[in-house]
N, C-alpha and C positions, 0 to 999 in steps of 0.2 A: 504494500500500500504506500502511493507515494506521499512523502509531508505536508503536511498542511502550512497552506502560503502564507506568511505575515509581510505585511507593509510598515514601510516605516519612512519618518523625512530624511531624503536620502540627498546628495550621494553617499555610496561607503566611507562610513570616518567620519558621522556625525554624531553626538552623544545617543539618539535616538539608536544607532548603530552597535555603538558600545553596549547601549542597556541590553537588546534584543538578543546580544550575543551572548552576554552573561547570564540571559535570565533562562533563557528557550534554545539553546543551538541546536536541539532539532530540527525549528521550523525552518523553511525556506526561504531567507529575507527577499524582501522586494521592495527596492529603494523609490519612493514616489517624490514628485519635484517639489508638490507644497504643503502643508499639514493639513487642509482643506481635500486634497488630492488623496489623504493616509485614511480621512476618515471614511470617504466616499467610496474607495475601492471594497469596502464590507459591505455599503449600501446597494453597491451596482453590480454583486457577486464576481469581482473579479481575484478578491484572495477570501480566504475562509478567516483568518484574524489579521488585526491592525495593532500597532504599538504606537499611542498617542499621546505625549507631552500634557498636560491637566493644571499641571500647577510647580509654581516654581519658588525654591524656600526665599529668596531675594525678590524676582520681580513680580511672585503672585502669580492668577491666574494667566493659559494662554488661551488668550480671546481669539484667535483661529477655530480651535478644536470645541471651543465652548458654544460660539455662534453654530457650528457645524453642525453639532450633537444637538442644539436643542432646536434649529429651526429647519436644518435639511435633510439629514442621516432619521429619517425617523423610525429605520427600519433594522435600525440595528438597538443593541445593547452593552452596556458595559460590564465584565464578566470578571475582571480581576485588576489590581491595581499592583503596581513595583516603586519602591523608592530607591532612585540611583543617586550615589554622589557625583557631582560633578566637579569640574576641574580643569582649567583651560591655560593652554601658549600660548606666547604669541612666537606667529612665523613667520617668515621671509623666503624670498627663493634663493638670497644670498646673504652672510653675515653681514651685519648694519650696524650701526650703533642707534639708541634710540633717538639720537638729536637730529638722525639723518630720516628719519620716517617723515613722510608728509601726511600718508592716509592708510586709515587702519579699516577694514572693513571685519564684518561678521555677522550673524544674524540680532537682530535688535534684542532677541532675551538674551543673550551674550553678552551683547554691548552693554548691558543694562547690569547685569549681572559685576560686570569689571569698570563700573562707573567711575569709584574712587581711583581705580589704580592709572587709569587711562587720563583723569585731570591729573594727578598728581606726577606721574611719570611722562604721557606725551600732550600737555596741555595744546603744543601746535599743532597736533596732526589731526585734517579733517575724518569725521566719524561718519562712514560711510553702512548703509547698509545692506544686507546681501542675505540671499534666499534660503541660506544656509552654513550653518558653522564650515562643512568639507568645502562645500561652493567657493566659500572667501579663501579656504586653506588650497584648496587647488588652483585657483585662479592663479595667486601670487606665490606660489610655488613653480610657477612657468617663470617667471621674470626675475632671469636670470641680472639682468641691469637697472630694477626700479626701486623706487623708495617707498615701495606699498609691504603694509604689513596686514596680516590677520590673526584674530582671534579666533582655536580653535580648538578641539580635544587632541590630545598629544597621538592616538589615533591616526586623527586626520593627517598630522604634519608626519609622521612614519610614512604612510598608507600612498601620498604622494609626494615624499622625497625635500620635505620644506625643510627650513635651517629653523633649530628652536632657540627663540632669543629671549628668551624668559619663561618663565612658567610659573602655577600657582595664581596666578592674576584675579581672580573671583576674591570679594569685597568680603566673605566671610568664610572660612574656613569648611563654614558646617554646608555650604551649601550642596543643595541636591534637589533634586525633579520628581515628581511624584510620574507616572506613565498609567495610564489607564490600558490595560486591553479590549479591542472591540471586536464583536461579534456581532452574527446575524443575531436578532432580536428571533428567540423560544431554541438558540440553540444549546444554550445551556441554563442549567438547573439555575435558578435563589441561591445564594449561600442560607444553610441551615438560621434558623432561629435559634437565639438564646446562647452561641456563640462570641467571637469576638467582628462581626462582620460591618460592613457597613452601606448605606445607600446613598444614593447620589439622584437628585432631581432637578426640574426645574419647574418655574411656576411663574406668571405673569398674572393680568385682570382687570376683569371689571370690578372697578371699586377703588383703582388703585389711586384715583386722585383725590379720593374721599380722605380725611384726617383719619389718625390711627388702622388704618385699613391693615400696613406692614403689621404693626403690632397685633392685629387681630389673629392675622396669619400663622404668624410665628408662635402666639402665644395657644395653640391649636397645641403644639410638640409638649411646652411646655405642662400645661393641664395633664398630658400623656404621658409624662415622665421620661420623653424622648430626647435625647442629648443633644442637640446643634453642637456642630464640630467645624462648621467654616458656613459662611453668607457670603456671596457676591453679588453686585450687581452687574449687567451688560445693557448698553440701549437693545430696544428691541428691532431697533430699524422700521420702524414704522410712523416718526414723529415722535420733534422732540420732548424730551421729558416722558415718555415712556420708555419700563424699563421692563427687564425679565431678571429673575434672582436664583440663583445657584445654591442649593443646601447639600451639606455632607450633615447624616445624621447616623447617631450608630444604631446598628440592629439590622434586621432585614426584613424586606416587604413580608416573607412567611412568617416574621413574626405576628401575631393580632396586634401585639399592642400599637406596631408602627406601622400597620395598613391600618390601623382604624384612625391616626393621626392622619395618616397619607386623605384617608376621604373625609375629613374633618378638615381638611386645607380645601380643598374641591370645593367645600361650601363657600368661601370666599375667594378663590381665582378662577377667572376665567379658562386658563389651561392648566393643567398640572403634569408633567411626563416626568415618569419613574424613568430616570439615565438607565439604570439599576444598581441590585444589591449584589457584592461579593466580600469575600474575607478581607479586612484590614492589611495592608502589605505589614510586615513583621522588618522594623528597620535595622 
């Protein structure tokens, strides 16, 4: 039986790369060009699982995969979660000094990620962005005579031959990526109830310009003795000042007590979509 395909924001030598490889190396990677593109390939049966970036210990969630999962991916599920550390170079296609860089490119949670170290060390060099950590690390690993650098995973600057002219660059030590796994939606199980699991939704509505409306919502889990363990908001793209809101809460839908929270939210939003429930990644 041959393996089952995973997608992931490729080229090879992206953190997304690194995780998929540590976690799963049986699957079949399949390098996809945007994270829009990683979530889609589950939805349009072109791989059987996705490995999808969610949230970041520095810059928070990533609003790519979050808009994706809640307003176009409606047909899939979220089936298991990984927390990777991450860890990034910066490289070049030739030794540089850093007074001689002019522009650093990387993908924007990167660059966001190495904020401090990038004011502090290349205040002059323009902060360019790029569609992926390998994409920046490959590009300027060709230019053998420029004064372009990237931020990448060490990985990447191996994988295609860059000069590593620092490393460590991320703003806090502890930093790391949460990854969701994605699935066709009924192809796998709830994680059990009563567990250590957790679910992931989203919810938007009518009512939501009404005063206390959020707190009515919220306070739905609360009455139910259901944990909140992260809130976001995203616009909804439909006009401004509405929004759609992200919950991680712990338990799982098979539990009663947080499906009966789950339709206790229903009575005051508009939509409610279960992401879904699996086991807590163990960090």
């Amino acid at each position: 039986m041959p393996p089952l395909r995973a997608a992931y924001l490729g080229p090879p030598g992206t953190v997304s790369d690194e995780a998929l490889s540590a976690a799963a190396p049986e699957l079949e990677p399949v390098p996809l060009a945007t994270l829009r593109d990683v979530v889609l390939s589950v939805q349009h049966g072109q791989v059987e699982r996705a490995l999808a970036p969610v949230e970041n210990a520095l810059e928070g969630g990533v609003d790519p995969v979050l808009d994706c999962l809640a307003l176009e991916a409606l047909d899939v599920a979220l089936v298991g979660e990984l927390v990777h550390p991450v860890s990034y170079c910066l490289a070049a296609g030739r030794e540089l000094a850093l007074d001689d860089i002019t522009v650093v490119l990387s993908h924007p949670q990167a660059l966001g990620q190495c904020s401090r170290w990038l004011a502090e060390r290349l205040p002059g060099a323009a902060v360019v962005p790029a569609v992926s950590t390998a994409d920046a690390v490959r590009e300027v690993a060709a230019e053998r005579d420029g004064t372009r650098a990237a931020i990448g995973p060490r990985l990447a600057a191996r994988r295609y031959g860059a000069v590593m002219l620092a490393e460590d660059l991320e703003d806090d030590r502890g930093n790391a990526t949460r990854f969701a796994w994605v699935a066709p939606a009924g192809d796998a199980p709830p994680a059990p109830g009563g567990g250590r699991a957790k679910t992931m939704l989203v919810f938007w509505g009518a009512g939501s310009g009404s005063p206390g409306w959020l707190v009515s919502c919220l306070a739905v889990f609360a009455f139910a003795g259901v944990n909140l363990t992260r809130i976001e908001s995203r616009p909804l793209r439909r006009g401004m000042g509405e929004y759609m809101f992200f919950l991680d809460l712990e338990g799982s839908m098979a539990d009663p007590v947080v499906s009966g929270a789950v339709d206790g939210l229903r009575t005051h939003a508009e939509v409610v979509r279960v992401l879904g429930s699996f086991p807590t990644a163990v960090r």
